[in-house]
Each structure stands twice: as C-alpha cells, then as structure tokens.
C-alpha positions in Angstrom: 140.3 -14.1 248.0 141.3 -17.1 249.8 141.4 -16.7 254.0 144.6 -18.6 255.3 144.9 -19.0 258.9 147.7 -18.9 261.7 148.0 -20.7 264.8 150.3 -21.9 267.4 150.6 -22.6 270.8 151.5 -20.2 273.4 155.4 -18.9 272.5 155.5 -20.8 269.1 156.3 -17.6 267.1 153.6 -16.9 265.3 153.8 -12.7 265.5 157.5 -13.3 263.5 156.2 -15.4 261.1 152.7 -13.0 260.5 155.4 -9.7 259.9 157.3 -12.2 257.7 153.9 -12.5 255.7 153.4 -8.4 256.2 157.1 -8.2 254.8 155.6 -9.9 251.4 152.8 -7.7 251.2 150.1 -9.8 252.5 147.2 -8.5 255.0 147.7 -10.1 258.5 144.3 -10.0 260.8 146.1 -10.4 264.2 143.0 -11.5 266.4 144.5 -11.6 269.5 145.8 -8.4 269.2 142.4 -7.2 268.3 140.6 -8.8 270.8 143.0 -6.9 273.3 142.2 -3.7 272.1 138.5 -4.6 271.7 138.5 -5.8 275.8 139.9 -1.9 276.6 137.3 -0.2 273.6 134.6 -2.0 273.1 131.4 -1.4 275.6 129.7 -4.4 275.0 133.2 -6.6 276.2 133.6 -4.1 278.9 129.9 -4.5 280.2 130.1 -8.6 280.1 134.0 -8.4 281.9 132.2 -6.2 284.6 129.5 -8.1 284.8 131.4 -11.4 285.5 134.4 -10.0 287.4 133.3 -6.4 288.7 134.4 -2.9 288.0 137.9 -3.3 289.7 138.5 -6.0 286.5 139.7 -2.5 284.6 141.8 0.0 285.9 141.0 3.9 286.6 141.9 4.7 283.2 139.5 2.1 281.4 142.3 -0.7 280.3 141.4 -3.8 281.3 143.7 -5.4 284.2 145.3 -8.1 282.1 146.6 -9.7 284.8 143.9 -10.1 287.1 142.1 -11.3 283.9 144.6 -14.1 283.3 145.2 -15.0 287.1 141.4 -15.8 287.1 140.4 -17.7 283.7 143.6 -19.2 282.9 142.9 -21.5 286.5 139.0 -22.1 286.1 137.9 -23.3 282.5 133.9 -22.4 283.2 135.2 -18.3 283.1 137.5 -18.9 280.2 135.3 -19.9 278.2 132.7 -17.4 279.5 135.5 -14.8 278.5 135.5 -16.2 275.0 132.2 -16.6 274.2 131.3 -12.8 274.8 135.0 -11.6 273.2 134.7 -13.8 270.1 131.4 -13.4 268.3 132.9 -8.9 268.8 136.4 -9.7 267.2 134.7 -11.9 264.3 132.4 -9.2 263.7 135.4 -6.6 263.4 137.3 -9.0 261.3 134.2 -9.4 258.5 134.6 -5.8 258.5 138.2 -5.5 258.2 138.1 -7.8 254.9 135.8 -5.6 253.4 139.3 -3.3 253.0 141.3 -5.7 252.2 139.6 -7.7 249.5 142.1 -6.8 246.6 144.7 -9.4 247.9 145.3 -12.5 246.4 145.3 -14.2 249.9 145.2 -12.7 253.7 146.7 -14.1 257.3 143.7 -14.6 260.3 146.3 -15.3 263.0 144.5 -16.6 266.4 145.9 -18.6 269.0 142.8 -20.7 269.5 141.7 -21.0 266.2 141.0 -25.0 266.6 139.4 -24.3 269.7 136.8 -22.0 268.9 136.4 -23.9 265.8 136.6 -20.8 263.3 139.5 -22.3 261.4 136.4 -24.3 259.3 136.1 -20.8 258.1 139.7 -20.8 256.6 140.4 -22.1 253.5 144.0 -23.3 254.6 145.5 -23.2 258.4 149.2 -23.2 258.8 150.6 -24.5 262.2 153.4 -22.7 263.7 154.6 -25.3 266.2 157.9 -25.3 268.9 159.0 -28.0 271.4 157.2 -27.3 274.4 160.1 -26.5 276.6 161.3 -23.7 273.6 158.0 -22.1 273.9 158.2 -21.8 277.8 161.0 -20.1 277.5 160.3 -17.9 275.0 157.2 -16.6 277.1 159.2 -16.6 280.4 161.7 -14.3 278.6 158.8 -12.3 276.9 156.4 -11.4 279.8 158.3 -11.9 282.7 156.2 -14.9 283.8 157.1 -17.9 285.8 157.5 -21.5 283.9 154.6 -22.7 286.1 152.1 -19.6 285.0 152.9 -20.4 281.3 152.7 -24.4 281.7 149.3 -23.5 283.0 148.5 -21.6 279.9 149.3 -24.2 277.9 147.2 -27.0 279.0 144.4 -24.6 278.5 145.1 -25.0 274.6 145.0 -28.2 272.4 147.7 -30.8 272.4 149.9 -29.9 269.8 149.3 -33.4 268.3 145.5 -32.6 267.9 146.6 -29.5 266.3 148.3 -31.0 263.6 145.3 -33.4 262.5 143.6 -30.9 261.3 146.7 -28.5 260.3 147.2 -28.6 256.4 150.7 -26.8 256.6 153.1 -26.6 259.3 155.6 -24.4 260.0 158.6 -25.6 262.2 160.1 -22.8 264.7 162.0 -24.7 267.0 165.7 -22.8 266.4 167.0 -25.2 263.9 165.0 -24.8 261.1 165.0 -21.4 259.0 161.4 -19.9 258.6 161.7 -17.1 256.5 162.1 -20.1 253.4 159.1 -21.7 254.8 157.2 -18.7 254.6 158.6 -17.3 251.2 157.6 -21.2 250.0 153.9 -21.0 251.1 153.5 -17.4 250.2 154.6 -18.4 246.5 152.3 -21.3 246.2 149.1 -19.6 247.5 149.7 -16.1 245.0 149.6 -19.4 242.8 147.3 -21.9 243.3 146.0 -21.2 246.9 147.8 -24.8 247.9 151.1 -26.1 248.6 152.2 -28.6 245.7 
C-alpha cells in the first residue's frame, strides 16, 4: 500500500481536493483535523498545553481555546515548535494506528499542512502540492475564519516558501481559480491504482 501525501499552504484548498480523493474511494488521514481533536481528547497534549500555557489555555468545558493558542504560537516560533513537538509524535502515533484499518487500499491520502516542515513527508512515498497565489489563499482564509489579512499573512510566514515546497514536491496540484482540479485529481488517482507514479 503506497502512503501519498497532501500539502499546501495555508488556504490552498487542500480539504476539497482530499473529499475529491474520498469521492474516488480513497482513505484520507486528515492530520490536522486529527491533531485538533487529539489537542481537546488526548491527556498527554492537554497536560503539555497546560503546562506551557496554564489551565485557562482550555475552556470550562475541556476544548482547547483555539484562539488564544494561535494568538500566542503563531507570533513566537520557540512555542510553536514547542506545540509541535509534543502534538506530532500523538497524531503520528494515531495515524500508524489508523492504517492498520485501512490497509486493503491500493493507495491512501496523509494530508498535513506542515508536512515538509516536520519532515514526515520522507515517510510518503509520493507528496502532491496543492499550491494558490498567495493573495488567493488570503482570501480564502479571511473569508473562511473571519480573520484579518494581517493574522493570516502572519500564518504564512510561519510555513515554507512555496518555492521550497515545490523542490521537494513530486506532483503538484494547481488551485488558483483557473485551473479545474477535479481532472487533476481523477489523473493522479488513475495513475497511482496503476503504477503508484504519474507517467
């Protein structure tokens, strides 16, 4: 079963083109979905988010304040990565898990934003880039959670340059409103229930 992974900058679409790949039947790990979930379940992640931000960092209820999380990390790059390093080895741990059940497919989708970053696309055996002009993406997230252009520019100088991205990228997807996905999706998708590679 080969392990194909999904990433993108912030706003570069990658949850439509992940249900595109659920559309053709193909398990999609979304990690930072997961790791969301896993912030407001998991006691380990809640005890290190305590630890490093105190109890008020989660609400009454147990979810995690999302964002007072953000406001804080996403300006100082020491507590980001602090953030990561107790969330990731958690949500790599549930994904080995997760492919136990899913090891009947020809292929599955790990989608995570910082996949280059944290350096587990060497894991995949393909990564697909979902990329956007920046000012398209901005938008997109301004639109989608009510932030201001400046609080998403910040987010996005906390990821790789796009350009970096697609060194190491073997496919890339183009999302940028002019170019139709669902064919670039339905492409890839035939060629890796083929050969696992894009001719």
């Amino acid at each position: 079963m080969k392990q194909i992974g999904i990433t993108g900058g912030i706003g570069s679409g990658k949850t439509t083109i992940c249900k595109t790949f659920r559309l053709l039947g193909v398990p999609v790990y979304e990690a930072d979905a997961e790791a969301k979930r896993l912030q407001d379940e998991n006691q380990e992640i809640k005890r290190g988010l305590i630890d490093l931000f105190g109890p008020s960092i989660y609400f009454e209820n147990g979810k995690l304040d999302r964002k007072k999380l953000a406001g804080l990390i996403f300006s100082e790059k020491t507590l980001l990565n602090k953030v990561n390093q107790l969330v990731h080895p958690v949500v790599h741990a549930h994904y080995e898990h997760w492919l136990t059940f899913n090891s009947h497919a020809p292929y599955i989708i790990y989608e995570a934003a910082i996949l280059f970053e944290s350096g587990f696309y060497k894991d995949m055996d393909e990564v697909i880039l979902v990329t956007a002009p920046e000012e398209t993406r901005v938008a997109r997230v301004v639109n989608r959670d009510k932030l201001t252009p400046g609080e998403v520019k910040s987010r996005v100088r906390n990821q790789w340059p796009e350009s970096e991205k697609r060194k190491l990228a073997n496919h890339i997807i183009e999302n940028d409103n002019s170019n139709l996905i669902i064919p670039q999706v339905v492409e890839l998708d035939k060629n890796f229930r083929n050969n696992g590679k894009v001719r």
